[in-house]
BAKOL-860534 format. One record per atom (N, C-alpha, C, O): residue number from 0; residue in three letters; atom name; x, y, z. Coordinates in pm, 1 decimal. Layout:
<pts>
k / r / a / xx / yy / zz
NUM / ALA / CA / X / Y / Z
...
</pts>
This chain:
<pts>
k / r / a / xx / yy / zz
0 / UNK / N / -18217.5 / -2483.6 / -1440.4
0 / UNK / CA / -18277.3 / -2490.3 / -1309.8
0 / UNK / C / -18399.9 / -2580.6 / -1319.2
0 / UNK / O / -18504.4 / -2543.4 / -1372.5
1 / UNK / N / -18382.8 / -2696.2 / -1267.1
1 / UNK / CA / -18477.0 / -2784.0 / -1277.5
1 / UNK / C / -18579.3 / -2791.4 / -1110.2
1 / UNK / O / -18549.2 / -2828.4 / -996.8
2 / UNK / N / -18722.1 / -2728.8 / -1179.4
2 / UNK / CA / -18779.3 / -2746.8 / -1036.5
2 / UNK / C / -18910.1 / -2876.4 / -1044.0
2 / UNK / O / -19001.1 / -2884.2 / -1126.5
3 / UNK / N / -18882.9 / -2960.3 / -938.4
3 / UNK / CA / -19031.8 / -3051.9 / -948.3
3 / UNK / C / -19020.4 / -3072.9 / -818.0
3 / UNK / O / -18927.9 / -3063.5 / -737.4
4 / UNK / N / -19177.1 / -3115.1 / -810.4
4 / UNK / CA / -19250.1 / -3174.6 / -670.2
4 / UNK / C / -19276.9 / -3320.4 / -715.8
4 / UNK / O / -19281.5 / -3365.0 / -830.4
5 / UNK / N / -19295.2 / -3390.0 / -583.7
5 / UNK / CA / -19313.3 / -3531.1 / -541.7
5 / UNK / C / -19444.5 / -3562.3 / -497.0
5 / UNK / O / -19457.3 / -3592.0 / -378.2
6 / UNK / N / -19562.2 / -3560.7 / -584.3
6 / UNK / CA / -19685.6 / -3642.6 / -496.6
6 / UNK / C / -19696.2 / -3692.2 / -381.1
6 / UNK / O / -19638.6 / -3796.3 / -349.6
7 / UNK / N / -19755.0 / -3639.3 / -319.1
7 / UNK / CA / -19775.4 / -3745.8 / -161.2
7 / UNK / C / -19859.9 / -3815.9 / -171.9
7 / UNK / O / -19949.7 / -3795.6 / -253.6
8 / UNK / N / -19856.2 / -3942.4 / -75.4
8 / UNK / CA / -19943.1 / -4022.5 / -73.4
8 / UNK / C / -20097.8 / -3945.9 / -38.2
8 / UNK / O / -20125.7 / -3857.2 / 42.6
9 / UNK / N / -20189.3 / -4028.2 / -144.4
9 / UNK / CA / -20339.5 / -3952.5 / -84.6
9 / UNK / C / -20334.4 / -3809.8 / -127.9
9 / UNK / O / -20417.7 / -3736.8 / -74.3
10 / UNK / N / -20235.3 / -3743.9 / -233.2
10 / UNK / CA / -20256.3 / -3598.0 / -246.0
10 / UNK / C / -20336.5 / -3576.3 / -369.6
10 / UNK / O / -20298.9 / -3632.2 / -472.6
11 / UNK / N / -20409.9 / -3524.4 / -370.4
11 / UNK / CA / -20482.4 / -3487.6 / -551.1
11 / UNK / C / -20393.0 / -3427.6 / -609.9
11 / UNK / O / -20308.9 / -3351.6 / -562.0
12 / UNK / N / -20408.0 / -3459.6 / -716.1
12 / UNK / CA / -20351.8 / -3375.4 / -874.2
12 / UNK / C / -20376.1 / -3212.4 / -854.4
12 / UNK / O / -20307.3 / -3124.5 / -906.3
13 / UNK / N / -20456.7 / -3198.6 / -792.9
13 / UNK / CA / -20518.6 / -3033.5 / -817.3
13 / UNK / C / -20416.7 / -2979.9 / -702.7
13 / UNK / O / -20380.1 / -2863.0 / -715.6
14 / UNK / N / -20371.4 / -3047.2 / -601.2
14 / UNK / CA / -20326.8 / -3010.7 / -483.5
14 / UNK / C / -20145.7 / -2989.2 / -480.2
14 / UNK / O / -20061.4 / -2923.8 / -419.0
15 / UNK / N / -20155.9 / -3107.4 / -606.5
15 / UNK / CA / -19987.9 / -3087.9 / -634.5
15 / UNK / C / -19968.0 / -2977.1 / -715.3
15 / UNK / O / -19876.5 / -2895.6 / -703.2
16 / UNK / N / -20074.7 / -2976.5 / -814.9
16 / UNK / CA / -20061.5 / -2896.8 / -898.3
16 / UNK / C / -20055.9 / -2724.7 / -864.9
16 / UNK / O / -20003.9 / -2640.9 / -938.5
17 / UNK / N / -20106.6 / -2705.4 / -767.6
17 / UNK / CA / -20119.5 / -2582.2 / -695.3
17 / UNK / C / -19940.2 / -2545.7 / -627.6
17 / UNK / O / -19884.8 / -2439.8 / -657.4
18 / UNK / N / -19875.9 / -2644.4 / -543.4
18 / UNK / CA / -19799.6 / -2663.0 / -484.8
18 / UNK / C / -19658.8 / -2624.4 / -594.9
18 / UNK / O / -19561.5 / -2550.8 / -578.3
19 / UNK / N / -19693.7 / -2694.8 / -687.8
19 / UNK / CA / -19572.2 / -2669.1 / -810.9
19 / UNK / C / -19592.3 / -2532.5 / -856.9
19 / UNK / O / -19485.2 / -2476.9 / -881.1
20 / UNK / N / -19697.0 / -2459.5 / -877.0
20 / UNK / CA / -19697.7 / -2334.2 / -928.1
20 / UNK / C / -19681.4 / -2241.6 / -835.5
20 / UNK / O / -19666.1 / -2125.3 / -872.8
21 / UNK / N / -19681.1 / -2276.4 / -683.4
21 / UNK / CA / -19598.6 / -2194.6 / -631.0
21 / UNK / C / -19523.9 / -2217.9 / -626.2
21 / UNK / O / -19464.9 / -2110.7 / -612.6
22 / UNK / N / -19457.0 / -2288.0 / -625.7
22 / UNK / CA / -19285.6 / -2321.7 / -635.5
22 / UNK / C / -19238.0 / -2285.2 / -675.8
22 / UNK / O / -19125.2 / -2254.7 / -637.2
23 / UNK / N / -19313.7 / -2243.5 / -850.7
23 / UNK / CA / -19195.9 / -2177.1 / -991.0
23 / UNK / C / -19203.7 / -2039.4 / -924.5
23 / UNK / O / -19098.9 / -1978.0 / -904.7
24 / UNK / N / -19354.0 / -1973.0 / -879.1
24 / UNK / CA / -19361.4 / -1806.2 / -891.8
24 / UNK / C / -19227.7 / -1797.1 / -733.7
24 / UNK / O / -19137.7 / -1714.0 / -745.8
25 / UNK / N / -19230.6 / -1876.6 / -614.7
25 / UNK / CA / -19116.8 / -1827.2 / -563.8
25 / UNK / C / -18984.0 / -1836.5 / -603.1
25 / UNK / O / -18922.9 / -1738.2 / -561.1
26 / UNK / N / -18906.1 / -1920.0 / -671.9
26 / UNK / CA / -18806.6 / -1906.8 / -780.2
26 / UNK / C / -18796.7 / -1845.4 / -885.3
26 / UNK / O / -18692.9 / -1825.1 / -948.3
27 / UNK / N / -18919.1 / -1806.8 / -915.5
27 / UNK / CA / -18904.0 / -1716.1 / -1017.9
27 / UNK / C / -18842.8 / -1645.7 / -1161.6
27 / UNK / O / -18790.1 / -1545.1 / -1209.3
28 / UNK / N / -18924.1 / -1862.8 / -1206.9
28 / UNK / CA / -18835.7 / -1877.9 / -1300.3
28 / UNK / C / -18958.1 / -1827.0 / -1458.7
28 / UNK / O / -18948.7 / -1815.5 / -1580.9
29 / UNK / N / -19020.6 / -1817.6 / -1393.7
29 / UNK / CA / -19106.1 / -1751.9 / -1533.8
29 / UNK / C / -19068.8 / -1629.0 / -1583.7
29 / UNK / O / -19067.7 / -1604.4 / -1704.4
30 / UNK / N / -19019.2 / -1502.2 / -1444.6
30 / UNK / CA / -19000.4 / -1387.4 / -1482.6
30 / UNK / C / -18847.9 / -1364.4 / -1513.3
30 / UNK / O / -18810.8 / -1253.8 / -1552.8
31 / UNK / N / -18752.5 / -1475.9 / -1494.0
31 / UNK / CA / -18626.3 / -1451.5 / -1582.8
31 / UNK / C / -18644.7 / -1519.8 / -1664.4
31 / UNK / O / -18530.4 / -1554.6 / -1694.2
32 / UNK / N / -18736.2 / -1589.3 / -1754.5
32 / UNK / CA / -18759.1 / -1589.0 / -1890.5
32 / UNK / C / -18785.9 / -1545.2 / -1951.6
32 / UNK / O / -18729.8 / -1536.4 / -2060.9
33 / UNK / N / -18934.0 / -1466.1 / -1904.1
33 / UNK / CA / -18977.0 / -1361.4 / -1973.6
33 / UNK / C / -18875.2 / -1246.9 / -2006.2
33 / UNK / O / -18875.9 / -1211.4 / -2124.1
34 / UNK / N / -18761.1 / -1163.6 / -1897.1
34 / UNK / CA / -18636.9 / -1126.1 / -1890.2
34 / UNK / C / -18553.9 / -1114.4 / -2003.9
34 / UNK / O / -18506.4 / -1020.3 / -2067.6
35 / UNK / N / -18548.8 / -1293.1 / -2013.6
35 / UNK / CA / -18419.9 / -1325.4 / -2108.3
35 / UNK / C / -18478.8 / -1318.7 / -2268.5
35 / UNK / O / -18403.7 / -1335.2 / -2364.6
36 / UNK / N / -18673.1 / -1283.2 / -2286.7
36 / UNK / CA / -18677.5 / -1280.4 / -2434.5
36 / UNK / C / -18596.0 / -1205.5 / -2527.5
36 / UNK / O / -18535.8 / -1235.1 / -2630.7
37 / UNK / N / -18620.7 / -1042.6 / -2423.7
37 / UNK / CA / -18577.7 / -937.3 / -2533.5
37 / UNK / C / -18417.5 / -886.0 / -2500.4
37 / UNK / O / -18351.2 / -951.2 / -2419.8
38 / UNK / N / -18383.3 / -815.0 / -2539.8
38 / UNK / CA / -18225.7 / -751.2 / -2495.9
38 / UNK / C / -18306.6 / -678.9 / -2435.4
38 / UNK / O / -18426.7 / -664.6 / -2458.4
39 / UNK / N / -18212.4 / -608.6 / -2318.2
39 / UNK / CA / -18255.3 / -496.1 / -2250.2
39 / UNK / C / -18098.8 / -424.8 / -2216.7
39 / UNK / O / -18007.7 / -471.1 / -2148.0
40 / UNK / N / -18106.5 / -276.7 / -2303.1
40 / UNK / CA / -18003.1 / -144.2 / -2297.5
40 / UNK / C / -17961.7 / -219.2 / -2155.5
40 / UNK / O / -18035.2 / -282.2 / -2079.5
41 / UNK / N / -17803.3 / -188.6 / -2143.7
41 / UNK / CA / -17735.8 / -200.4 / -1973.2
41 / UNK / C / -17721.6 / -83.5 / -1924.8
41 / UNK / O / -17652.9 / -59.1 / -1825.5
42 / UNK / N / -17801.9 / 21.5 / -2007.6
42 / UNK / CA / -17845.4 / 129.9 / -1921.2
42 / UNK / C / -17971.9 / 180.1 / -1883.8
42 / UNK / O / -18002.1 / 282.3 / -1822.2
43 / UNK / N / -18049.0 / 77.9 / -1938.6
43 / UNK / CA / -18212.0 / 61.4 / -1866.0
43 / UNK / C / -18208.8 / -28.8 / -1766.3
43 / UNK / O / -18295.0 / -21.8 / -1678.8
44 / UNK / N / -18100.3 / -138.0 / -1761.4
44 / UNK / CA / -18067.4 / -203.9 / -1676.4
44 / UNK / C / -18049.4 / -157.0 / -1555.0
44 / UNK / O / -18119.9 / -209.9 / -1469.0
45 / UNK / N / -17950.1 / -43.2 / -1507.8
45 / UNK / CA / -17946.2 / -15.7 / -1457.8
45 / UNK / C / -18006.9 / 134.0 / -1438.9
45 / UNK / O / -17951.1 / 208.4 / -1358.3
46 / UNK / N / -18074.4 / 161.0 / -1482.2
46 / UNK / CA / -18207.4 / 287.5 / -1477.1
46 / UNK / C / -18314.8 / 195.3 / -1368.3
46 / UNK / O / -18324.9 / 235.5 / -1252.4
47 / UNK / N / -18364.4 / 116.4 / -1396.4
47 / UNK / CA / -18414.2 / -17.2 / -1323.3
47 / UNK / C / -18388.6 / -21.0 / -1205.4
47 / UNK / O / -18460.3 / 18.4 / -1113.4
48 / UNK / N / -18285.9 / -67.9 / -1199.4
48 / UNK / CA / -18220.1 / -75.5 / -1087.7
48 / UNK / C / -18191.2 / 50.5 / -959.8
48 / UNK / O / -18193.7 / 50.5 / -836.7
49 / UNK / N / -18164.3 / 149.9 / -1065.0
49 / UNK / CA / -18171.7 / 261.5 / -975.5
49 / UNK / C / -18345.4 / 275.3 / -907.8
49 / UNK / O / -18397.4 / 304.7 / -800.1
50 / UNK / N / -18380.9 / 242.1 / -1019.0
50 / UNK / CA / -18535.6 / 258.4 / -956.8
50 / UNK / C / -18607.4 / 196.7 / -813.3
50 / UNK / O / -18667.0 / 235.8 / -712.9
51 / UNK / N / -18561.3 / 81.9 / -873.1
51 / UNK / CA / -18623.0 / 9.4 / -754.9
51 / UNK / C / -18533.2 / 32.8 / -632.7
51 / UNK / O / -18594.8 / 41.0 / -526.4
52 / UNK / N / -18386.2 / 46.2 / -626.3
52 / UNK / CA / -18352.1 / 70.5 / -511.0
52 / UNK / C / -18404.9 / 222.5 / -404.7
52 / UNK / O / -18437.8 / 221.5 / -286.1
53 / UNK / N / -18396.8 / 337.1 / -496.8
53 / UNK / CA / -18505.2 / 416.7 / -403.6
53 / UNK / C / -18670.9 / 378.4 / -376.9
53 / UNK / O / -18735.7 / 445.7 / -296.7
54 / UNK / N / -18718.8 / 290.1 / -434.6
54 / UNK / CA / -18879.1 / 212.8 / -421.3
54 / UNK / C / -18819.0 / 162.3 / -257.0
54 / UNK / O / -18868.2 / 212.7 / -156.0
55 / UNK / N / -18717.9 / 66.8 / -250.1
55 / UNK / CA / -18691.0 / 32.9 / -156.2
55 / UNK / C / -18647.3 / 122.3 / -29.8
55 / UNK / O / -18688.8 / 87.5 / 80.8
56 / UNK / N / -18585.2 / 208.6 / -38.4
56 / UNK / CA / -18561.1 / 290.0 / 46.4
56 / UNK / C / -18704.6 / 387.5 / 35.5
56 / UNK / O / -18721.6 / 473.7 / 121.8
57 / UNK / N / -18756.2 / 378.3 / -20.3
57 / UNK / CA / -18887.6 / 463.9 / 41.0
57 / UNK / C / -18962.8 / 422.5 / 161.9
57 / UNK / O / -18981.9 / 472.7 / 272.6
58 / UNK / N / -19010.9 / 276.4 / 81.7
58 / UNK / CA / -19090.0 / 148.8 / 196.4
58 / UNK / C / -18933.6 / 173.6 / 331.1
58 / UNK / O / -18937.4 / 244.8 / 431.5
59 / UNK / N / -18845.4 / 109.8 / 294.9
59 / UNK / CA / -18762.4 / 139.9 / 457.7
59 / UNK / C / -18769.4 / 284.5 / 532.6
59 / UNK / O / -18755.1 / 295.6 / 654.3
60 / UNK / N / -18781.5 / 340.1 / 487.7
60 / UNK / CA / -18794.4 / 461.1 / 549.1
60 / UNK / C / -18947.9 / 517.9 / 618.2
60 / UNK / O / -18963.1 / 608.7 / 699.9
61 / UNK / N / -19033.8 / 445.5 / 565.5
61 / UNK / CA / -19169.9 / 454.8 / 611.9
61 / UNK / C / -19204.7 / 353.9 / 747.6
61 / UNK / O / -19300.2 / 390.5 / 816.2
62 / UNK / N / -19146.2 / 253.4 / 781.3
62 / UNK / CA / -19097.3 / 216.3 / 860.5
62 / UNK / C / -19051.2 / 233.7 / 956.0
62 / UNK / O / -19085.5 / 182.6 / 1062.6
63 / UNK / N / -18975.2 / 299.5 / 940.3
63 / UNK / CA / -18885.2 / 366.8 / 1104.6
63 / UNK / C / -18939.1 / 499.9 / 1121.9
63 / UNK / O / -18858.8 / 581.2 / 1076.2
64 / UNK / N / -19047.6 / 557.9 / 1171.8
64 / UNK / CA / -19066.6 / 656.4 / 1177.5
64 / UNK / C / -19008.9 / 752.6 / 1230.0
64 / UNK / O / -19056.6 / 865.8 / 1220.8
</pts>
């Protein structure tokens, strides 16, 4: 997954540079690297997973009162 930005005319370095690092954190390619260092059990995998899906249904449910 190759991500880059294009300088604009008249843009600073500091300005692109800002622009590209959000770019990676919304693709979010740092945290499936970090991910892919270690093995992770495919039953913490999905322990995980279970997790966050009631996280999610909590927040939805707080919501619709």
């Amino acid at each position: 997954m190759a991500i880059g930005i294009k300088v604009r005319d008249k843009e600073s370095i500091d300005r692109a540079l800002r622009r590209f690092k959000r770019k990676v954190n919304r693709a979010r390619v740092l945290r499936e690297y970090r991910e892919s260092l270690a093995f992770n059990k495919p039953s913490d995998v999905r322990r995980e997973a279970r997790k966050e899906a009631a996280k999610k249904a909590r927040r939805a449910s707080r919501r619709y009162y």
